[in-house]
SERO-937615 format. One record per residue (C-alpha): residue number from 1; residue in one letter; x, y, z. Coordinates in Angstrom, 2 decimals, decimal comma. Example, Ala and Ser with C-alpha at 12.3 -4.5 7.8 and 13.67 -1.06 7.14 Angstrom:
1 / A / 12,30 / -4,50 / 7,80
2 / S / 13,67 / -1,06 / 7,14
//
This chain:
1 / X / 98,37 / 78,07 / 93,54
2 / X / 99,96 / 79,36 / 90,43
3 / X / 98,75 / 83,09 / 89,08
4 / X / 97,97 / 81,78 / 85,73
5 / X / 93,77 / 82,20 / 84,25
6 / X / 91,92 / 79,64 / 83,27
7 / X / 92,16 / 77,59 / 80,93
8 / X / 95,72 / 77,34 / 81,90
9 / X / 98,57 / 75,97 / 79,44
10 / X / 101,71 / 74,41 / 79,90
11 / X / 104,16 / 77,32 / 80,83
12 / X / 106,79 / 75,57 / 79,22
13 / X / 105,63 / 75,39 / 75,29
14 / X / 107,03 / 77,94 / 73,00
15 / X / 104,96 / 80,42 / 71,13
16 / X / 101,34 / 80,48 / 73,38
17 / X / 100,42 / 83,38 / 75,58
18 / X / 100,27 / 83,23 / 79,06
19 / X / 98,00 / 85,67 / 80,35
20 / X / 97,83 / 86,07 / 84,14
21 / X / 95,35 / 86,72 / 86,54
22 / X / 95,33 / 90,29 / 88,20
23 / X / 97,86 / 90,85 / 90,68
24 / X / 94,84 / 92,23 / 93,58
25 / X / 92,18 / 89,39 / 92,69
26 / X / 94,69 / 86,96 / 92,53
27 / X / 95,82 / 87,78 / 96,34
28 / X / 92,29 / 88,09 / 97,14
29 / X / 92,15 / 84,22 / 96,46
30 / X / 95,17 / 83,71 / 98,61
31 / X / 93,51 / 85,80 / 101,65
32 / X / 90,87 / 83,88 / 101,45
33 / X / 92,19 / 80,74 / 101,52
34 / X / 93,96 / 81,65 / 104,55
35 / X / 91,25 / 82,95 / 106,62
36 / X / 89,46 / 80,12 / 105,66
37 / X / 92,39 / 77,98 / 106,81
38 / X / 91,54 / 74,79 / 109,24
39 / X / 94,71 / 72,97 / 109,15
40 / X / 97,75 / 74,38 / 111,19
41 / X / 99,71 / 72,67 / 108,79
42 / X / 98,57 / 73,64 / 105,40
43 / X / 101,34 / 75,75 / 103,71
44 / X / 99,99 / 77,96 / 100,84
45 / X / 102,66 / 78,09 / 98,28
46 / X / 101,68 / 80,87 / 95,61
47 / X / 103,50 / 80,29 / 92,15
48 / X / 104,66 / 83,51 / 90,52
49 / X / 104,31 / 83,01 / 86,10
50 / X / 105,81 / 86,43 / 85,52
51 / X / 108,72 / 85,51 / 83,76
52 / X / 106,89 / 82,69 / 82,17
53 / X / 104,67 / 85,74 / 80,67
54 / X / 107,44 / 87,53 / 79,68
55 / X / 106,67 / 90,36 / 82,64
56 / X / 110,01 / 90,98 / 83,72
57 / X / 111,83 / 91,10 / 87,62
58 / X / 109,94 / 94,05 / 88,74
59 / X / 106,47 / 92,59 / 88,10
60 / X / 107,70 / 89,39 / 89,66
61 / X / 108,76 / 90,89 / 92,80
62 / X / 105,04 / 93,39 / 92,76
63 / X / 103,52 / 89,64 / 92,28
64 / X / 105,36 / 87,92 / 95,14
65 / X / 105,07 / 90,57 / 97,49
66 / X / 101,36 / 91,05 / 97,30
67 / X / 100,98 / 87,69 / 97,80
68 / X / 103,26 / 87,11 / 100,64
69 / X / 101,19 / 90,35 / 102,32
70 / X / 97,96 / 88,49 / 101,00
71 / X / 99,43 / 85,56 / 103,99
72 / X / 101,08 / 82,88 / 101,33
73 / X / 103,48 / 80,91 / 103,20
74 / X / 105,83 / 80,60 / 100,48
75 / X / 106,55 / 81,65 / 96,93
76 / X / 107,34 / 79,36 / 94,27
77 / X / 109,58 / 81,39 / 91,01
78 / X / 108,55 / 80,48 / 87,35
79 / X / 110,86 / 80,49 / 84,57
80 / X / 111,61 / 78,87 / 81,19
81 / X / 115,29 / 79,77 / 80,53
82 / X / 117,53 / 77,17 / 80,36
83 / X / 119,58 / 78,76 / 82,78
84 / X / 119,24 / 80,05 / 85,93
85 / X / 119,56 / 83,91 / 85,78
86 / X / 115,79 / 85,30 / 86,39
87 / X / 115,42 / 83,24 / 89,21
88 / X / 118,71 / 84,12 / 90,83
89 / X / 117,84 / 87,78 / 90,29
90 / X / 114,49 / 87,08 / 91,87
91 / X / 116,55 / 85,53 / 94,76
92 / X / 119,37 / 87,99 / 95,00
93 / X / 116,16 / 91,07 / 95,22
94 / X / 113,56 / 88,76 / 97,07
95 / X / 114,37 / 88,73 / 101,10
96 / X / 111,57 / 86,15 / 101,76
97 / X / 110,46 / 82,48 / 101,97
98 / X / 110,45 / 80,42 / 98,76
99 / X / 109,77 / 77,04 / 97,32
100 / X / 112,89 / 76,48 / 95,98
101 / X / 112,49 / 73,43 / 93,32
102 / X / 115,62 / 71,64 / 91,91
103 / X / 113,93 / 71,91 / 87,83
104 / X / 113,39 / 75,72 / 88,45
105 / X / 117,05 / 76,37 / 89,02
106 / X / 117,97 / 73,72 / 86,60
107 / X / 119,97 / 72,35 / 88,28
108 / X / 121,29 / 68,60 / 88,10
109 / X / 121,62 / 66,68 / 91,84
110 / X / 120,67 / 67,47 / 95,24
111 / X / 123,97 / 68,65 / 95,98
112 / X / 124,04 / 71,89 / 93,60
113 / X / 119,64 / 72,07 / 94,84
114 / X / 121,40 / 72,29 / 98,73
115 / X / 123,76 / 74,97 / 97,48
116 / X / 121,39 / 76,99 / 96,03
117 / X / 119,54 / 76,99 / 99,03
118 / X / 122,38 / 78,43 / 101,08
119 / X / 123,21 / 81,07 / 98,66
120 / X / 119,85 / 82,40 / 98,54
121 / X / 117,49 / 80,99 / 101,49
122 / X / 116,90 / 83,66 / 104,49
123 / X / 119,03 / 82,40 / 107,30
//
């Protein structure tokens, strides 16, 4: 689930707002997929626009956090820089699970997708 309002756009064009949902109703929607939860298997992954809306590290970390305490299993880190630096100062503050995703970290094979996991996965 990604923390984007409806009608969503493409996070990656240039030039269009991205206007996000509230942080509480947003987690509300998490909670309540989780109570409502059937499968032992389902994995909630809740995916964090912050930088793609321009918010900054410190509203991306207030995002994540609520909604890993709202019971998402995992948290999946937006950005549209061409490099990696918001998301590895996401990783390097964030102590918890994420999704990581080889395009997000833009990076080029598996091999530099496995590294990245060992620098910033929890162990």
């Amino acid at each position: 689930m990604e923390d984007k309002i409806f009608p969503k756009t493409n996070s990656l064009h240039d030039g269009r707002a991205q206007p996000l949902a509230n942080v509480d109703e947003f987690a509300l929607k998490i909670k309540a997929c989780k109570d409502h939860q059937t499968d032992p298997d389902f994995c909630l992954v809740a995916r964090v626009e912050a930088f793609i809306a321009g918010w900054g590290l410190d509203e991306a970390l207030k995002r994540a956090e609520a909604y890993i305490n709202a019971g998402a299993d995992a948290i999946l880190m937006h950005s549209k820089r061409d490099d990696p630096s918001e998301i590895e100062a996401f990783m390097r503050a964030w102590k918890n699970q994420v999704a990581p995703v080889k395009e997000i970290f833009r990076l080029q094979n598996d091999a530099e997708l496995q590294e990245a996991e060992k620098k910033y996965l929890p162990k």
